[in-house]
Backbone as CSV, one residue per row, in Angstrom:
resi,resn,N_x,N_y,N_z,CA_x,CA_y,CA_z,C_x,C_y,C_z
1,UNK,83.901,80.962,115.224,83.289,82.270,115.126,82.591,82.403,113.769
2,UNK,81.237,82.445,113.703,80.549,83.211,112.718,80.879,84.415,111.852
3,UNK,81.001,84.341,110.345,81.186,85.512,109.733,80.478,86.649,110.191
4,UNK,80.931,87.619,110.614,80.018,88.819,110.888,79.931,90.064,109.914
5,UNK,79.208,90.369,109.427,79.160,91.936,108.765,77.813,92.701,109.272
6,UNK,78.022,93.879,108.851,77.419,95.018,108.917,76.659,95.213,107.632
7,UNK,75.057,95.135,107.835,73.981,94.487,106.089,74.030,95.770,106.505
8,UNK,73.682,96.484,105.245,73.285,98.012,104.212,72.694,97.379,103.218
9,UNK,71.674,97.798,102.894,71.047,97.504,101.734,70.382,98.997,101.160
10,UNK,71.282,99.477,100.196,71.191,100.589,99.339,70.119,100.971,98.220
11,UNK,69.722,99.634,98.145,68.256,99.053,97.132,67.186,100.008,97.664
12,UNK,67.101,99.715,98.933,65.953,100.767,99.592,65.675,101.587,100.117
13,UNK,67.405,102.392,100.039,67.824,103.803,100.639,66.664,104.968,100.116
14,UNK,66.289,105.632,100.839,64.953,106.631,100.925,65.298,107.558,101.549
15,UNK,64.844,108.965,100.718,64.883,110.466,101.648,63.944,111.144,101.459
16,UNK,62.904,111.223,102.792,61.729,111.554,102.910,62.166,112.976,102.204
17,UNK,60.546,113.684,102.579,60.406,115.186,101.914,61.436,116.353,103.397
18,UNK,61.345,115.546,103.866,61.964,116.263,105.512,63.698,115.742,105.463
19,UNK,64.036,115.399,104.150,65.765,114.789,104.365,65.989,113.702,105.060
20,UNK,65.442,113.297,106.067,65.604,112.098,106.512,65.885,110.899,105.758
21,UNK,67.168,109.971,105.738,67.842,109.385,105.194,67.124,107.704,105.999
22,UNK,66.381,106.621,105.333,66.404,105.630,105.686,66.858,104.423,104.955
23,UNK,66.736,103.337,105.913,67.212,101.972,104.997,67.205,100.748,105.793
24,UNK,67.463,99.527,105.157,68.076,98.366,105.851,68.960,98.454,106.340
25,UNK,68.988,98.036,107.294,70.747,98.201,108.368,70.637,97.118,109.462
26,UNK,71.315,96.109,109.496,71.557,95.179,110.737,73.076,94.724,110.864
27,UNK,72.790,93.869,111.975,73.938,92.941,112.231,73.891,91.846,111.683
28,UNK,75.045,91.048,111.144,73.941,89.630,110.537,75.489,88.737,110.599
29,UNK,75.546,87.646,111.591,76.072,86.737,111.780,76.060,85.406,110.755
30,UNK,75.058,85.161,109.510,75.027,84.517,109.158,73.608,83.523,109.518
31,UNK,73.480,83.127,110.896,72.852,82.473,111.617,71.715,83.260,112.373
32,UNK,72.227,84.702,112.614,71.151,85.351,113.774,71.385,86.727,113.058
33,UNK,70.487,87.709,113.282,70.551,89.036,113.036,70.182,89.787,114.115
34,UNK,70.619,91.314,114.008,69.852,91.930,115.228,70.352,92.990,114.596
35,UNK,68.675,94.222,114.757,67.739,93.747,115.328,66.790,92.727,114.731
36,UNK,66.655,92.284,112.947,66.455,90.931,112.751,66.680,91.556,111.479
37,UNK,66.684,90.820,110.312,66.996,90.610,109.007,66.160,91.747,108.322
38,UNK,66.346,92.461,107.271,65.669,93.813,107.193,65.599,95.150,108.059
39,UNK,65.720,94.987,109.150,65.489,96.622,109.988,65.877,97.861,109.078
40,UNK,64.725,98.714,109.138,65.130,99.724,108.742,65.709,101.154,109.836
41,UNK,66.067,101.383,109.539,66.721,102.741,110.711,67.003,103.806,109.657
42,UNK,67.695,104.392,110.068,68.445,106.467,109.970,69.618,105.764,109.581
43,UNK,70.527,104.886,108.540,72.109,104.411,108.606,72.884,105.754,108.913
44,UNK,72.763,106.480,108.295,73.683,108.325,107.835,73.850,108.457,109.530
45,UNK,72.361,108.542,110.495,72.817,108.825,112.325,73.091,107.435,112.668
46,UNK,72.808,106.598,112.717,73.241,105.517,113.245,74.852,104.972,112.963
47,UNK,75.280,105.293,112.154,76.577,104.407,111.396,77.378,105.821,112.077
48,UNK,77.408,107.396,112.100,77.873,108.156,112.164,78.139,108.056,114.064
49,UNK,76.955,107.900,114.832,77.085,107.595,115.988,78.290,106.092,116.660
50,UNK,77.781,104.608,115.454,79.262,103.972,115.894,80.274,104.050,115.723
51,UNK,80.713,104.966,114.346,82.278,105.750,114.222,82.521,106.144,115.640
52,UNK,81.308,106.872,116.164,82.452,107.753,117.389,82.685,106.934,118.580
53,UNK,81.902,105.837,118.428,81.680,104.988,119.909,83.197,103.965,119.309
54,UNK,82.733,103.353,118.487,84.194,102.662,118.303,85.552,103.048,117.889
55,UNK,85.740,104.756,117.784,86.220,105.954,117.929,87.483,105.704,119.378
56,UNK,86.179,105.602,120.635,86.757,105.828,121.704,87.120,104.449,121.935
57,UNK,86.787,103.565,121.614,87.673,102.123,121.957,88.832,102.121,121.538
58,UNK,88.904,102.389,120.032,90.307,101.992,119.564,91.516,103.002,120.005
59,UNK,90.530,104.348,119.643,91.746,104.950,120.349,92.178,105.950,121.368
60,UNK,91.105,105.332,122.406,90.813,106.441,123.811,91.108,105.140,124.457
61,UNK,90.908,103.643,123.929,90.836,102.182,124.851,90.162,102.008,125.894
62,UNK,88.763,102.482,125.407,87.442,102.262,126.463,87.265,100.575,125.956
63,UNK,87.027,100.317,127.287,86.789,99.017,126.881,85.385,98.713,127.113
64,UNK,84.309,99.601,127.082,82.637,99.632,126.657,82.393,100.811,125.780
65,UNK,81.519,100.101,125.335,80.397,101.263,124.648,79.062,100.544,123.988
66,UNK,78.704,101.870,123.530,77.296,101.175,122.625,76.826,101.508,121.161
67,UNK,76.487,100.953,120.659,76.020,101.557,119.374,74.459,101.089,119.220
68,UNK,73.604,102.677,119.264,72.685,102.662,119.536,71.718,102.610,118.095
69,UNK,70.389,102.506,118.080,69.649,102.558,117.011,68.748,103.692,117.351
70,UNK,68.310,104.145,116.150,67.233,105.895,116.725,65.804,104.646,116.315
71,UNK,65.409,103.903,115.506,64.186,102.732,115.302,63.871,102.460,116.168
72,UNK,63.027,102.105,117.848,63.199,101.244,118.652,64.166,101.108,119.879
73,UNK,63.405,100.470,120.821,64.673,100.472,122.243,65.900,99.444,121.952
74,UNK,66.949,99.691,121.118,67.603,98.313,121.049,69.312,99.189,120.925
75,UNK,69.882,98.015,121.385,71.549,98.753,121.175,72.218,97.430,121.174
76,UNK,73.494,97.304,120.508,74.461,96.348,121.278,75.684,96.723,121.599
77,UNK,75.696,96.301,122.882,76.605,96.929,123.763,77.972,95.712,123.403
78,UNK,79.229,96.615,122.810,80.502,96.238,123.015,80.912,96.515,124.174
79,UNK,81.942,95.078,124.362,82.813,95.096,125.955,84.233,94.694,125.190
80,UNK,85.328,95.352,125.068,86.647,94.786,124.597,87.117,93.749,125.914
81,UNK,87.600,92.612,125.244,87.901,91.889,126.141,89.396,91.174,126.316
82,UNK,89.926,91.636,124.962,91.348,91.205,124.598,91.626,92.691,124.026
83,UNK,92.890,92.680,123.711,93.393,93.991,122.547,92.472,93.697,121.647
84,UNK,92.061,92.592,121.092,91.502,92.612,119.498,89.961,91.903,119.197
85,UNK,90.073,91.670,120.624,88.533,91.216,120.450,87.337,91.688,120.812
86,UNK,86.107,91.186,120.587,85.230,92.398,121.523,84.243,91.425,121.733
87,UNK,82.844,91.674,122.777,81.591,90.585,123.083,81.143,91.770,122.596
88,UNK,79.681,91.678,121.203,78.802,92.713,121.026,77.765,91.631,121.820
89,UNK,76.757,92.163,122.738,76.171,91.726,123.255,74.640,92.753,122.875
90,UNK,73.640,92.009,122.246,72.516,92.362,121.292,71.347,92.360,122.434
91,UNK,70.986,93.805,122.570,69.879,94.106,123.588,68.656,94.252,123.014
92,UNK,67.346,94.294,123.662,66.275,95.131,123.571,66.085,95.463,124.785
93,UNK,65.651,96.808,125.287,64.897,96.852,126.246,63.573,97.112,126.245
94,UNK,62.755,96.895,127.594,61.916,96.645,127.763,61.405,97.752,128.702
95,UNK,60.009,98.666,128.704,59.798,98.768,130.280,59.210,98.022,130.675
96,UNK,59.041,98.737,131.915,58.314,97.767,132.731,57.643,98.724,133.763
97,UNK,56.154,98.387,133.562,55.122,99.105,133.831,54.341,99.932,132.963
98,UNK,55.030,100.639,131.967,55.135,101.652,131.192,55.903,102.666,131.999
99,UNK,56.723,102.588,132.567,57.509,103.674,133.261,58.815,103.761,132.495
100,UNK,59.011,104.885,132.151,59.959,104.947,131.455,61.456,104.768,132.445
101,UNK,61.349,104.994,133.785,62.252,105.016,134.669,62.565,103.547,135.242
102,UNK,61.853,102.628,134.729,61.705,101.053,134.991,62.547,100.301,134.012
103,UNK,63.248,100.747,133.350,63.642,99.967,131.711,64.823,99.085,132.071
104,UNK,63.783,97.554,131.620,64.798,96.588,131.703,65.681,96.100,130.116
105,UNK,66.792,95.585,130.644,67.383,95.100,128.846,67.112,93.507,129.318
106,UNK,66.878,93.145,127.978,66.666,91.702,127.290,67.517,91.870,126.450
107,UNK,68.916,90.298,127.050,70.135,90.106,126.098,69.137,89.223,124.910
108,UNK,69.110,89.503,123.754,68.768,88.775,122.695,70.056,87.477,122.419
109,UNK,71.430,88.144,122.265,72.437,86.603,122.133,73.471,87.462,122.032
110,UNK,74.673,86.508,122.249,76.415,87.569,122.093,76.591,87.146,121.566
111,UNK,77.647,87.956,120.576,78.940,87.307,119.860,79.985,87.878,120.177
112,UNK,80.617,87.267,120.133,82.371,87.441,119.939,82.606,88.153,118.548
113,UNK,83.506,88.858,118.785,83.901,89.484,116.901,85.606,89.789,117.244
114,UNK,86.142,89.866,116.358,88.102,90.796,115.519,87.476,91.929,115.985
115,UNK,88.667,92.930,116.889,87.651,94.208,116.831,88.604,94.693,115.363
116,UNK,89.160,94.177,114.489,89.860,94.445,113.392,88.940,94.296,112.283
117,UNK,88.144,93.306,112.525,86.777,93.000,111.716,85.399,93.735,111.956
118,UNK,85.781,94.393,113.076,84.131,95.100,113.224,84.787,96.555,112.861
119,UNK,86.148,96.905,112.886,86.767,97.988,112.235,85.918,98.463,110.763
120,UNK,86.307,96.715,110.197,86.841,97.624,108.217,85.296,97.195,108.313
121,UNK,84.312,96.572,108.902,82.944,96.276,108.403,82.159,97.641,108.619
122,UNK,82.419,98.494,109.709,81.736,99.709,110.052,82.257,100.825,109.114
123,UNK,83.201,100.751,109.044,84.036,101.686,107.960,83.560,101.589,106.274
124,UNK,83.507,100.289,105.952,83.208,100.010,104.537,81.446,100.186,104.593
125,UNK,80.756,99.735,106.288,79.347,100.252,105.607,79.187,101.534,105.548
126,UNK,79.867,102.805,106.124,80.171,103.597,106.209,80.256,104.372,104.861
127,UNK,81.280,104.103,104.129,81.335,104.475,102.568,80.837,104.142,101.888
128,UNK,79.926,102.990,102.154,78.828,102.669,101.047,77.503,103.389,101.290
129,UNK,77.047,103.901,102.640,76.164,104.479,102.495,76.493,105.714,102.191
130,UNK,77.612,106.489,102.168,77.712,107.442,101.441,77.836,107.480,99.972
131,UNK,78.349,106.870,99.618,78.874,106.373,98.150,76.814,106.478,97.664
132,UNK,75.718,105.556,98.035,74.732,105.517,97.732,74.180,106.397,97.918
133,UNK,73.955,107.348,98.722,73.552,108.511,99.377,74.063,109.590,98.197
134,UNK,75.101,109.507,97.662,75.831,110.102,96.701,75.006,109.923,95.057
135,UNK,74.957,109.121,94.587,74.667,108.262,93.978,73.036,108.851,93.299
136,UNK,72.557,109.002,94.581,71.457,109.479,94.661,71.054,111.063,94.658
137,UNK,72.499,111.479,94.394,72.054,113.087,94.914,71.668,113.334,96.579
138,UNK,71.531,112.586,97.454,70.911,112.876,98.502,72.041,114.082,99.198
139,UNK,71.389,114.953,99.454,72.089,115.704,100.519,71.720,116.188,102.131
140,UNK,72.497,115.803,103.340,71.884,116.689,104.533,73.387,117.193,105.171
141,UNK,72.852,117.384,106.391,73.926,117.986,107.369,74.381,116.639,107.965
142,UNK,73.489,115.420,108.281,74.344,114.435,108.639,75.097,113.884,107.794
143,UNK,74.750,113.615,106.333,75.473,113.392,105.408,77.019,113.821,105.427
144,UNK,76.989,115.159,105.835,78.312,116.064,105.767,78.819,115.736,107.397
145,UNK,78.519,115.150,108.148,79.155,114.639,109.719,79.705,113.135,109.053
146,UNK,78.660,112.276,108.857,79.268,111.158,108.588,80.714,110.886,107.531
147,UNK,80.627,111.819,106.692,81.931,111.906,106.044,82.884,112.731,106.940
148,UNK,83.175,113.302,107.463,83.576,113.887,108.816,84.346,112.697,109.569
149,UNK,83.576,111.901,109.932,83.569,110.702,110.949,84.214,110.020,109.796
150,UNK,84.018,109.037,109.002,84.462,108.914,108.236,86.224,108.803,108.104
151,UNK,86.610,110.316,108.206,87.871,110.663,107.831,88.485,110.342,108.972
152,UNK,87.811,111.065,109.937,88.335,110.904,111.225,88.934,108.870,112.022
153,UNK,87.931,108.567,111.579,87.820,107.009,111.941,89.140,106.177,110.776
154,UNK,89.083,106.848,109.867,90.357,106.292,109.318,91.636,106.576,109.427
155,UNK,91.452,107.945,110.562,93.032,108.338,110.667,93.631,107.566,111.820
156,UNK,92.386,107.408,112.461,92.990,106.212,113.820,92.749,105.219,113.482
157,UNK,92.687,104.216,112.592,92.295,102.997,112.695,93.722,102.613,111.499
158,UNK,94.019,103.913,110.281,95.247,103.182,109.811,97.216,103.924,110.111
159,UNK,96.979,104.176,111.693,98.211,104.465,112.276,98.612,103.756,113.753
């Protein structure tokens, strides 16, 4: 199994004139990234949205979900497949036609991950984009959810 983490790159954290919070944010296996090396997205909605999705795995024991990106048609869909393991399986979709009611997914590649390791990696990017977000003075209303989530995600993950 490939080292996996969760890239934040705080170097290029940005808040438009409208609050909007952006940055680097991927998956990065070492070998492969997704959605590729650099992506920028929303981390503050995006990271705040997989707290709650991996929320309900650990401790509702859904054994799917997704963690979506607001950048682009792309998600990767977790499937728990053991108590502790999980397949993130790295999508894009596609339409087809231009119909929005046509939308196919394109698996880009799976991995296997610890869901103990995709725990403290979502969690720690989690506090670092706040910690930077901080740092910066930045303030919004997602700002104040993601620390929310945050708290919440650590009360189930250390009992």
């Amino acid at each position: 199994m490939k080292k996996f983490q969760i890239k934040f790159q705080p170097e290029h954290l940005h808040q438009s004139k409208y609050g909007s919070i952006t940055a680097p944010i991927f998956f990065d296996w070492g070998d492969q990234q997704f959605p590729e090396f650099g992506w920028s997205d929303f981390p503050v909605v995006i990271v705040e949205w997989w707290l709650n999705a991996l929320t309900k795995v650990v401790a509702e024991s859904l054994n799917e979900e997704e963690f979506m990106f607001m950048d682009g048609p792309l998600l990767v869909r977790l499937h728990r497949f053991k108590e502790n393991q999980v397949e993130l399986v790295c999508i894009r979709e596609k339409s087809d036609l231009g119909s929005i009611d046509l939308v196919k997914e394109e698996t880009e590649f799976v991995r296997n991950v610890d869901l103990g390791v995709l725990c403290s990696e979502l969690l720690k990017t989690a506090q670092n984009i706040v910690s930077a977000c901080e740092e910066r003075k930045y303030k919004s209303k997602d700002l104040d959810i993601l620390k929310e989530s945050i708290n919440s995600f650590k009360d189930i993950t250390t009992h």
